[in-house]
Phi, psi and omega in degrees: 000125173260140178263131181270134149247099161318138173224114166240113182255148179227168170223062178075034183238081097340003165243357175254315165344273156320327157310327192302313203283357201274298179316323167289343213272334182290332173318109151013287156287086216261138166296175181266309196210156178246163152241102192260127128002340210321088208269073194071165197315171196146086187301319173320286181311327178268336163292353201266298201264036137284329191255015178242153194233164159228173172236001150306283168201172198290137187225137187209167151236143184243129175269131164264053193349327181216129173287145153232022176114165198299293194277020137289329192291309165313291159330305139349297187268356163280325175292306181301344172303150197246350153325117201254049142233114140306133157254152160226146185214122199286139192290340188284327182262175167229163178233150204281158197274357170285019186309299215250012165320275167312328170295298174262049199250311196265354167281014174263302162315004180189137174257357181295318198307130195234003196195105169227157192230187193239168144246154211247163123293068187326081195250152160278146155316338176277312186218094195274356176290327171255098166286104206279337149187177181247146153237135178256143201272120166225348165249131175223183183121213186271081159281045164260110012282337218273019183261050174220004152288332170206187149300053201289311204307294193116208167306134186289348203276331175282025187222105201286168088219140209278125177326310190319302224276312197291316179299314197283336193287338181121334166085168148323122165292105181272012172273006213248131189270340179225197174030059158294324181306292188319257192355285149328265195336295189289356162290296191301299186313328169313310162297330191228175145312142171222136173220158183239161203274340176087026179213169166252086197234038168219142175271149178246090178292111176251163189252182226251309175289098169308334193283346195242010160310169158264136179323145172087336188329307163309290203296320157350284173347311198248348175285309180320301178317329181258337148295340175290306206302335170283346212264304175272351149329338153268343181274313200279350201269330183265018168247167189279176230251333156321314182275311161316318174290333190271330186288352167270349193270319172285335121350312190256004152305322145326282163352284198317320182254356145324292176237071203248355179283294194257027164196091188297315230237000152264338158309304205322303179342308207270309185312304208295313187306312189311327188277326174296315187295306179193087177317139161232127176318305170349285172329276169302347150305308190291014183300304193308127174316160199271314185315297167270357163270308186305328187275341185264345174283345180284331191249016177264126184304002197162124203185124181267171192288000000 
């Protein structure tokens, strides 16, 4: 039998917050336990979950006294979890209610399977009801070596795997300033089997405002970036030179498209490597001024991150 445990790490959003917990509490399925996170003191956020109850399922919080990042917080709450399913859901983002139904539907279906994700919904932070394009989850299975051509999984909040599968993978690299997710994932893929629910059951908030990215994003970006290619770099040397070539082209694609809003012309920069590496359509899209790259991204059925 499986038990589910929500991990939601926060920072001072208790108005965002409460969308997150409104979406589990609307779910089909009710999770066993939420854990909310609490990424430094914050006073406001701890009366709001002092004063929230559920008749759903066991509700608890963990205080993190000095933030030290989401994915110290996640990790935290994985280790406190009394769930053998993990979930994790970004405060910012929400899930459509068949999330956590369809997830564990498909770990019954198959027991190899150690990790299954969603596809998102892309939303603005100003209107999270209108959704501006889907991504859809379409590859599973052994994705090992081949989760090093891209991110296929995604966002941690689309994403289900059994505490066993988190642990032995190693948890959140907390050295790592960006791409944490991408990371976990290729460690969870080494281990286990991976499936998607065939739905779109997470909305994914991005803001409206470039100006309102976090600070520092670029430079994250690119420490990240140079952590990985060393981190793998011995794993990859025993791959064919092709998959090498993509897991770097896809990397500074990632970069590129971090900061392709508020800084265009360090985009190119990364589009152009990305493009050196392993041509891509992506890649030349991002050519495009960020303004008419928004507007043709609104009629695409569809696009992974």
């Amino acid at each position: 039998m499986n038990n589910v445990s929500v991990i939601i790490p926060t920072h001072n959003r208790p108005h965002l917050l409460l969308l997150a917990l409104q979406s589990i509490e609307e779910q089909m399925e009710k999770p066993d336990e939420v854990m909310v996170v609490m990424d430094g003191e914050d006073g406001q956020t701890e009366r709001f979950l002092n004063e929230y109850n559920s008749e759903h399922f066991t509700f608890r919080y963990l205080k993190i006294p000095k933030s030290k990042g989401a994915c110290y917080a996640r990790n935290l709450g994985a280790e406190h979890a009394a769930g053998n399913i993990l979930m994790f859901l970004d405060d910012d983002d929400t899930w459509e209610p068949e999330k956590i139904k369809s997830q564990l539907q498909q770990f019954k279906l198959n027991q190899e399977v150690g990790l299954v994700y969603s596809g998102k919904l892309v939303v603005y932070n100003t209107n999270r009801k209108k959704v501006i394009r889907r991504i859809p989850a379409t590859v599973e299975g052994n994705l090992y070596p081949k989760i090093f051509e891209d991110n296929y999984i995604g966002t941690t909040s689309s994403v289900a795997v059994k505490k066993e599968v988190f642990q032995q993978a190693g948890a959140f690299d907390n050295n790592l300033p960006a791409m944490q997710d991408y990371d976990l994932w290729i460690r969870c893929c080494e281990r286990t089997k991976v499936a998607h629910d065939n739905q779109y059951n997470v909305r994914y908030t991005i803001a409206k405002n470039a100006a309102n990215q976090i600070s520092g994003k670029s430079e994250n970006h690119h420490r990240a970036l140079n952590y990985l290619f060393k981190k793998y770099r011995e794993v990859l040397e025993g791959k064919s030179s092709t998959l090498q070539r993509r897991f770097k082209s896809s990397r500074f694609l990632h970069l590129a498209k971090a900061v392709h809003r508020n800084n265009y012309f360090y985009s190119l920069k990364y589009s152009l490597k990305s493009i050196f590496y392993y041509p891509n359509i992506k890649a030349v899209a991002l050519f495009l001024p960020p303004f008419l790259l928004t507007v043709i991204s609104v009629f695409q059925p569809g696009r992974r991150n």
